[in-house]
DRENMAR-948027 format. One record per atom (N, C-alpha, C): x, y, z; atom name; residue in three letters. Coordinates in nm, 4 decimals, m for minus. Layout:
BEGIN
+----------+----------+----------+----+-----+
!       c1 !       c2 !       c3 ! at !  aa !
+----------+----------+----------+----+-----+
!        X !        Y !        Z ! CA ! ALA !
...
+----------+----------+----------+----+-----+
END
This chain:
BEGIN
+----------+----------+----------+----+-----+
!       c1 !       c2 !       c3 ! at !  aa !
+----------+----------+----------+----+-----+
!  m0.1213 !   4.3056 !  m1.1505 !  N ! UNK !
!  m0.1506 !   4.3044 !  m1.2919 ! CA ! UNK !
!  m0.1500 !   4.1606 !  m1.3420 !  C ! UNK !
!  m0.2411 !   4.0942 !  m1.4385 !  N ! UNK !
!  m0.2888 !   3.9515 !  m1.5085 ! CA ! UNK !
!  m0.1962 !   3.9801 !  m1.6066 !  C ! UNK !
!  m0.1123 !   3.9006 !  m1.6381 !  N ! UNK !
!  m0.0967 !   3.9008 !  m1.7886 ! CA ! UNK !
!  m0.1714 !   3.8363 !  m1.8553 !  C ! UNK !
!  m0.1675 !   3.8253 !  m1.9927 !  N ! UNK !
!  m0.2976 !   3.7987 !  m2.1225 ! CA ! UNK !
!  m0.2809 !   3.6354 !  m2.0471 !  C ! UNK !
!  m0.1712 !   3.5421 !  m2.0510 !  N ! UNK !
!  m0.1376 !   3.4407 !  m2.0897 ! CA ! UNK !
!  m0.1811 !   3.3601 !  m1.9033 !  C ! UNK !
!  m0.1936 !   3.4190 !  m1.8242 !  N ! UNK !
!  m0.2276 !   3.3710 !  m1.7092 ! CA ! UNK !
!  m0.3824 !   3.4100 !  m1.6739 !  C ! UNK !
!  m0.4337 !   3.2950 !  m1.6029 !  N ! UNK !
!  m0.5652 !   3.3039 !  m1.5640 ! CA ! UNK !
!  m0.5969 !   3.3355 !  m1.4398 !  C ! UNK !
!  m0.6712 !   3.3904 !  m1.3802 !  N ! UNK !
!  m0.6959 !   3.4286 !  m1.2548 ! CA ! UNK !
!  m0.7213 !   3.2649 !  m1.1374 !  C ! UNK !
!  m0.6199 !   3.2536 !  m1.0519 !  N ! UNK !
!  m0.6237 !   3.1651 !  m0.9582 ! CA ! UNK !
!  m0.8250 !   3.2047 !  m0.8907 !  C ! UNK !
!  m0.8816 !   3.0742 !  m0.8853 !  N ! UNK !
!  m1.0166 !   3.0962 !  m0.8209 ! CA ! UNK !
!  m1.0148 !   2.9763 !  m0.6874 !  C ! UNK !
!  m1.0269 !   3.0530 !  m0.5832 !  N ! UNK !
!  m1.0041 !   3.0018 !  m0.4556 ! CA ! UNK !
!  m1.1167 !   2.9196 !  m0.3979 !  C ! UNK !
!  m1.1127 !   2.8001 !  m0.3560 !  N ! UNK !
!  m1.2760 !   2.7043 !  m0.3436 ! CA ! UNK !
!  m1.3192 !   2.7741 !  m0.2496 !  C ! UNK !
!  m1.4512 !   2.7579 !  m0.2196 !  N ! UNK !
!  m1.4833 !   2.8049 !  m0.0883 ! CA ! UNK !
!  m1.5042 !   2.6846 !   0.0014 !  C ! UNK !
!  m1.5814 !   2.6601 !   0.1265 !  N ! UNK !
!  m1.5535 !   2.5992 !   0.1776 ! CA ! UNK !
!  m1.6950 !   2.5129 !   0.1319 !  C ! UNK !
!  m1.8075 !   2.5803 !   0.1098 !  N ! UNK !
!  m1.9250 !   2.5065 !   0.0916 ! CA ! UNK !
!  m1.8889 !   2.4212 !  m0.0372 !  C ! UNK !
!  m1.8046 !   2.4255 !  m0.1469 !  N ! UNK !
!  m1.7749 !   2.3849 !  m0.2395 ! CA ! UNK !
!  m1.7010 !   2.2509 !  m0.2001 !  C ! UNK !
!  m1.6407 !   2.2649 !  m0.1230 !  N ! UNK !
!  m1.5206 !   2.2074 !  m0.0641 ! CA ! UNK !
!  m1.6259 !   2.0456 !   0.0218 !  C ! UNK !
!  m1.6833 !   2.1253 !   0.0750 !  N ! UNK !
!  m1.7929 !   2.0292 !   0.1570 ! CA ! UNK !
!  m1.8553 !   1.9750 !   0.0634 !  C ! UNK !
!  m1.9569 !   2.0319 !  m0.0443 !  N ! UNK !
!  m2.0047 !   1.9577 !  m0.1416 ! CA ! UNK !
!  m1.9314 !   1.8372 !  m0.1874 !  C ! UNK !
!  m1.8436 !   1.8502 !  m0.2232 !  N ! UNK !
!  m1.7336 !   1.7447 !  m0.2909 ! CA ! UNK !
!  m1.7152 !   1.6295 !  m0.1980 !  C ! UNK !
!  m1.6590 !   1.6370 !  m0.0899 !  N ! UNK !
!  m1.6627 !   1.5624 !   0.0161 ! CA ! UNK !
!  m1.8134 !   1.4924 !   0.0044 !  C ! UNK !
!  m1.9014 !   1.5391 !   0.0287 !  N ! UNK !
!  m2.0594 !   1.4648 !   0.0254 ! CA ! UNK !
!  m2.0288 !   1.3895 !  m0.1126 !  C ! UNK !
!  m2.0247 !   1.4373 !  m0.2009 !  N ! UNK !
!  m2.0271 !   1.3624 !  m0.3274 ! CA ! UNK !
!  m1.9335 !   1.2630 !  m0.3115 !  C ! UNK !
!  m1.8228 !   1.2743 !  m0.2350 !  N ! UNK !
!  m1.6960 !   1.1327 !  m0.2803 ! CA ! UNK !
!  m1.7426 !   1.0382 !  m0.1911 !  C ! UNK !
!  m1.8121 !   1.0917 !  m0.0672 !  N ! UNK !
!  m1.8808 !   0.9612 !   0.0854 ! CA ! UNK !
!  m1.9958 !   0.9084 !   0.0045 !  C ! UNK !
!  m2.0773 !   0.9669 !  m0.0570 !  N ! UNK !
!  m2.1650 !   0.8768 !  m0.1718 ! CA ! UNK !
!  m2.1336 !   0.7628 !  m0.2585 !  C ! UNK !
!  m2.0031 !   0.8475 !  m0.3602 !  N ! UNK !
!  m1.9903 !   0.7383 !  m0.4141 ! CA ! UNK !
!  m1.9141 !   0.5827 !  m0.3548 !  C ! UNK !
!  m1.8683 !   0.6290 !  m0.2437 !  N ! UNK !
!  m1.7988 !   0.5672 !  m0.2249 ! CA ! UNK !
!  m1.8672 !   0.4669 !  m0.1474 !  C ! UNK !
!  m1.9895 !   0.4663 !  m0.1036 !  N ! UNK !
!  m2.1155 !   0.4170 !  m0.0334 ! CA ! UNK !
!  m2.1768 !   0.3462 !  m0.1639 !  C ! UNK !
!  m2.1839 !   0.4018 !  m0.2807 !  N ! UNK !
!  m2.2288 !   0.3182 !  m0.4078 ! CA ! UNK !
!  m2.1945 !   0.2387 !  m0.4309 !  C ! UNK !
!  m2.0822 !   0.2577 !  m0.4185 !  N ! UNK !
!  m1.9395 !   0.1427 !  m0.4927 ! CA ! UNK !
!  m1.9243 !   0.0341 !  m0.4051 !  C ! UNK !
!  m2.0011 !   0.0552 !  m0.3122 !  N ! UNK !
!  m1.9782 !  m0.0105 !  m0.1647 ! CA ! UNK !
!  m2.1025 !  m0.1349 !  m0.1434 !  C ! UNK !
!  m2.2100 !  m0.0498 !  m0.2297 !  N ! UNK !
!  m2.3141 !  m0.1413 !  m0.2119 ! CA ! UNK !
!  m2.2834 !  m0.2551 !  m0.3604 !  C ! UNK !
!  m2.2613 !  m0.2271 !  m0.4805 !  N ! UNK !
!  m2.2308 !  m0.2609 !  m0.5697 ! CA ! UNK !
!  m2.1602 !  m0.3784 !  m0.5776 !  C ! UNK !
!  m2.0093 !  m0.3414 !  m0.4909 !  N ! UNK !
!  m1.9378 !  m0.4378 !  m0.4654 ! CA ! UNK !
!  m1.9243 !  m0.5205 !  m0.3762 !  C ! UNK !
!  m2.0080 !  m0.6199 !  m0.3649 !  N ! UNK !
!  m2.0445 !  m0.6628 !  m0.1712 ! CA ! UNK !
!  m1.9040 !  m0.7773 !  m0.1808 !  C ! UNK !
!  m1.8615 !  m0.7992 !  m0.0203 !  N ! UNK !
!  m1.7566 !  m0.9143 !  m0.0596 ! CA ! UNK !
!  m1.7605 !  m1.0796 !  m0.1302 !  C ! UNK !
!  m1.8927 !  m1.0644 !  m0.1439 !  N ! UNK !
!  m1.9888 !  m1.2325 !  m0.1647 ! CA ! UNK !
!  m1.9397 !  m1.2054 !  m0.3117 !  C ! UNK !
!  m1.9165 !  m1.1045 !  m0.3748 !  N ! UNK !
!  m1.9147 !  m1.1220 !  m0.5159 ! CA ! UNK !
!  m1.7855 !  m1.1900 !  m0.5173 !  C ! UNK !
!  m1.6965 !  m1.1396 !  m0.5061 !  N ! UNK !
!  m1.5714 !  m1.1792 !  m0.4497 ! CA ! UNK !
!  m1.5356 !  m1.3816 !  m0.4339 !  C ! UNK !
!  m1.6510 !  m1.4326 !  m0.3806 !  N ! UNK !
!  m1.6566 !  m1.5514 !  m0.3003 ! CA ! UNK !
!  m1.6878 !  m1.6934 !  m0.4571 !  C ! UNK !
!  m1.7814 !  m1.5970 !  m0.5752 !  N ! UNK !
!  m1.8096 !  m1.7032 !  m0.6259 ! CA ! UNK !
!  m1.7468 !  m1.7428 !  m0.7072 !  C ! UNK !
!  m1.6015 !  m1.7099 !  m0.7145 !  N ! UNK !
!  m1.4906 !  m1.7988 !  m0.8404 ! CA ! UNK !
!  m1.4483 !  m1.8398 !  m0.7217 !  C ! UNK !
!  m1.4785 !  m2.0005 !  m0.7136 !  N ! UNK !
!  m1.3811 !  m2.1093 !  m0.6624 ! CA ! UNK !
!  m1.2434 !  m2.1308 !  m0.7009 !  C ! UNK !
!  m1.2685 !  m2.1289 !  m0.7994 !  N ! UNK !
!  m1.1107 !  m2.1671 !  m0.9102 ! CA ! UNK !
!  m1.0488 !  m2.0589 !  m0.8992 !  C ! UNK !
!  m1.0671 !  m1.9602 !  m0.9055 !  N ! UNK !
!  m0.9161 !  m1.8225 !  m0.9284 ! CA ! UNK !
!  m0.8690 !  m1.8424 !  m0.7228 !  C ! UNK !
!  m0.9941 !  m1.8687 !  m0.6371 !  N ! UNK !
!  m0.9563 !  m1.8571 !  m0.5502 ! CA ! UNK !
!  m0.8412 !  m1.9845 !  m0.4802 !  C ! UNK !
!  m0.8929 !  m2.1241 !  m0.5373 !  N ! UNK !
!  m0.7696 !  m2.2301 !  m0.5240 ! CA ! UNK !
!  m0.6464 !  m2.1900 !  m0.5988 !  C ! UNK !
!  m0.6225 !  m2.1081 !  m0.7060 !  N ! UNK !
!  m0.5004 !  m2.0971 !  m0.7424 ! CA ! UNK !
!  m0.4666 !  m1.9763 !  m0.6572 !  C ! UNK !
!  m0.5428 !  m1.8994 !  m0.6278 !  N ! UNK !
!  m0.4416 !  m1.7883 !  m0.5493 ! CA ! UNK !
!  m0.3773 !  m1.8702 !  m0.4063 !  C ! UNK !
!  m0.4663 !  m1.9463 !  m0.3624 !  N ! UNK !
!  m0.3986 !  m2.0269 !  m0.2648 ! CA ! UNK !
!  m0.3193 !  m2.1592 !  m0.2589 !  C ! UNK !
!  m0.2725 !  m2.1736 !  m0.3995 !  N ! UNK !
!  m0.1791 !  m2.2634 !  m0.4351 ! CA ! UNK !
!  m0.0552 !  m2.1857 !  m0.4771 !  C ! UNK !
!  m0.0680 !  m2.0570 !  m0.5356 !  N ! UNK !
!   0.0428 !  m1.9938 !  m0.5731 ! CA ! UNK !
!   0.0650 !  m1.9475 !  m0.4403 !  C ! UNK !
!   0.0229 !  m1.8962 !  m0.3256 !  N ! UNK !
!   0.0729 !  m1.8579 !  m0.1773 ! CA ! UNK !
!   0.1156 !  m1.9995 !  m0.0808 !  C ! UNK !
!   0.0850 !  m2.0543 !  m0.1133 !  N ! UNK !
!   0.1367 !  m2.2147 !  m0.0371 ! CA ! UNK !
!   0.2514 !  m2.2149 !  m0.1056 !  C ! UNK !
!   0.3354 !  m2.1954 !  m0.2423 !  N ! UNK !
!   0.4583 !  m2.1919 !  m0.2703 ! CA ! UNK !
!   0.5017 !  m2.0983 !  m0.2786 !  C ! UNK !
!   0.4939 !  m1.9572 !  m0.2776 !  N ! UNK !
!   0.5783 !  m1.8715 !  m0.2878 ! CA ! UNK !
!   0.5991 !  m1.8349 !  m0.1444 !  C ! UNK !
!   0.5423 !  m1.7903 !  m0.0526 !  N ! UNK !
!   0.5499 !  m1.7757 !   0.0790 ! CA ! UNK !
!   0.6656 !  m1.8618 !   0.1728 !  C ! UNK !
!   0.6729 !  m2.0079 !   0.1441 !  N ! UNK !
!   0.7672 !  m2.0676 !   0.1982 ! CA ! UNK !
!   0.8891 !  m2.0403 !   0.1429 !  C ! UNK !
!   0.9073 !  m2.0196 !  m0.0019 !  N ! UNK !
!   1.0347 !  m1.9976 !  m0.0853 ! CA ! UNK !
!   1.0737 !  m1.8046 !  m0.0029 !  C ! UNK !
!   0.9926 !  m1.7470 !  m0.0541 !  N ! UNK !
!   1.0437 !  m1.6307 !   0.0746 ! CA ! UNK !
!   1.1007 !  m1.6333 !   0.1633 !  C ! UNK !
!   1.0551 !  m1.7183 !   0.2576 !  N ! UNK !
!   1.1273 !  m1.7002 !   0.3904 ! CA ! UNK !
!   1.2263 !  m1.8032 !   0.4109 !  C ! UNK !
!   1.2106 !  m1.8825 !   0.3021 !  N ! UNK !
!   1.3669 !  m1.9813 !   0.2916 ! CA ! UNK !
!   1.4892 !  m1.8860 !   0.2338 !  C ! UNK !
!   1.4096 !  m1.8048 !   0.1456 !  N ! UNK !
!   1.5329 !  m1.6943 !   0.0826 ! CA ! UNK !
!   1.6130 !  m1.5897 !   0.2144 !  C ! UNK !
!   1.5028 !  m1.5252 !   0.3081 !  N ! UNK !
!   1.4856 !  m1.4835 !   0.4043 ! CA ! UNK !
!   1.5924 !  m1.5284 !   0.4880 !  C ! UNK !
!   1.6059 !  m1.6575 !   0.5486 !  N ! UNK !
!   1.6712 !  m1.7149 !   0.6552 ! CA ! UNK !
!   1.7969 !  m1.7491 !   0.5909 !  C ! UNK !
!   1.8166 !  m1.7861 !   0.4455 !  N ! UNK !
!   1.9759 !  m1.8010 !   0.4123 ! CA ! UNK !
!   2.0362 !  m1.6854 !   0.3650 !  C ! UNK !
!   1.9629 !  m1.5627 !   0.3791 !  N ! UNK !
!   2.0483 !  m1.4119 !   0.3490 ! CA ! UNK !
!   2.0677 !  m1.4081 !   0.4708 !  C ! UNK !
!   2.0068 !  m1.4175 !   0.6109 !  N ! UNK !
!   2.0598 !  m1.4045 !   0.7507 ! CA ! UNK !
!   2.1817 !  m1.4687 !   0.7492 !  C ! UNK !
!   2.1484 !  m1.6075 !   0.7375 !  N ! UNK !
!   2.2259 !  m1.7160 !   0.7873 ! CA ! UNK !
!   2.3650 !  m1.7346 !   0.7041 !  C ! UNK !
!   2.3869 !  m1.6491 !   0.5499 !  N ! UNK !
!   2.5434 !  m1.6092 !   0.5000 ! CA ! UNK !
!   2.5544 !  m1.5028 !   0.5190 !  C ! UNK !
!   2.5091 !  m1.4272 !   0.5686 !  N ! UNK !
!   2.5798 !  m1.2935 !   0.6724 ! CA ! UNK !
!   2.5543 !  m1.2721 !   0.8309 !  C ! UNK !
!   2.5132 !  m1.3133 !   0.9099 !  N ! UNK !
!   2.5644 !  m1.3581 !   1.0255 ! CA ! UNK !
!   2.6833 !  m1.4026 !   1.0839 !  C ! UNK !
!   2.7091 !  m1.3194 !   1.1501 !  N ! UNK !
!   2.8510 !  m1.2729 !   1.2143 ! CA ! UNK !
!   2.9777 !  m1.2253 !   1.1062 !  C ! UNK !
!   2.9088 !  m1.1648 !   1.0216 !  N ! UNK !
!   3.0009 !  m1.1021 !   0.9334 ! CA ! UNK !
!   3.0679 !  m0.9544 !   0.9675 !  C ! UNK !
!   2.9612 !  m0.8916 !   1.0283 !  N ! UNK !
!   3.0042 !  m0.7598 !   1.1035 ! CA ! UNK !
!   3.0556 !  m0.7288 !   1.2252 !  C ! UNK !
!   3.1380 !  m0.6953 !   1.2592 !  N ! UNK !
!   3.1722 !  m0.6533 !   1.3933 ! CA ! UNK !
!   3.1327 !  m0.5523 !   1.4493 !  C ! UNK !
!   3.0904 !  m0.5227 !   1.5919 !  N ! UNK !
!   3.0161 !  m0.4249 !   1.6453 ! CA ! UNK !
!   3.1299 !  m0.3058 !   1.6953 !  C ! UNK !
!   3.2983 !  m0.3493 !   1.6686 !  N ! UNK !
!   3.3823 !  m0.2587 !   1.7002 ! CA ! UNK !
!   3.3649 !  m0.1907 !   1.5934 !  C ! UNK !
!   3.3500 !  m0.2160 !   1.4417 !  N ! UNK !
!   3.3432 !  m0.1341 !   1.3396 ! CA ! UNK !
!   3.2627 !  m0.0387 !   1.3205 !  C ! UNK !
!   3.1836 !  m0.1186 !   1.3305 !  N ! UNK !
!   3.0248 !   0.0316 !   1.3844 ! CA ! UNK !
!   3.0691 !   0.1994 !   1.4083 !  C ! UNK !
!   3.0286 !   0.2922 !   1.3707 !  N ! UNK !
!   3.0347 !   0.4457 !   1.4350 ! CA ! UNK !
!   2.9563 !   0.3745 !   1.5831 !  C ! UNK !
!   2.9910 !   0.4807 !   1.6418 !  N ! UNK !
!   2.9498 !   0.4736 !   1.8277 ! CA ! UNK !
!   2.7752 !   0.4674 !   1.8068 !  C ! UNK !
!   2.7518 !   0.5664 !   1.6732 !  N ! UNK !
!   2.5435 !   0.6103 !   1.7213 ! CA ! UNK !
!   2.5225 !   0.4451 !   1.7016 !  C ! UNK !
!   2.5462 !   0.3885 !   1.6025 !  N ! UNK !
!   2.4812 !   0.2628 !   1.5370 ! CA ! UNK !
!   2.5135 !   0.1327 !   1.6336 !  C ! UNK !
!   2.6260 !   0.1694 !   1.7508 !  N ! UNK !
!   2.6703 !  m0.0317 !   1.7923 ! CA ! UNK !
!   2.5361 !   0.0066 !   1.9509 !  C ! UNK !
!   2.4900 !  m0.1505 !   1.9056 !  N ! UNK !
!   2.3398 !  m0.1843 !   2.0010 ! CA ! UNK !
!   2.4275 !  m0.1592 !   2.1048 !  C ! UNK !
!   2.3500 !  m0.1484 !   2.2040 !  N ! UNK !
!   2.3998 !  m0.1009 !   2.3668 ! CA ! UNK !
!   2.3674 !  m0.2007 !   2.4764 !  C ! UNK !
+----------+----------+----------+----+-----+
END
């Protein structure tokens, strides 16, 4: 039995199902031709700052990186460990 307030669930079929699929490999082939990577290529300028902001943040990373190792290194003991977790 439907109640008033619920709608009947309608189940895709599969040709429906396939349709859709064709339609999303299209667009996505549109969007594809549209957006070639050359477009991408002709701001010089946004592209020197993205590679001036990665020339400094990248090194500051892995300087952050190596002194979180390097003030906790040898802080743990491998007797403390549960048995699953100490390397073998």
């Amino acid at each position: 039995m439907i109640l008033p307030c619920e709608a009947p669930v309608q189940k895709q079929t599969t040709m429906k199902s396939a349709q859709q699929f064709v339609v999303a490999i299209v667009a996505i082939v549109a969007i594809g031709e549209i957006a070639r990577p050359r477009c991408a290529q002709r701001e010089r300028r946004s592209q020197t700052f993205t590679l001036a902001g990665a020339l400094v943040v990248v090194p500051v990373i892995l300087a952050y990186t190596a002194l979180g190792y390097r003030v906790f290194r040898g802080k743990t003991d491998h007797a403390e460990l549960p048995f699953e977790q100490r390397p073998s």
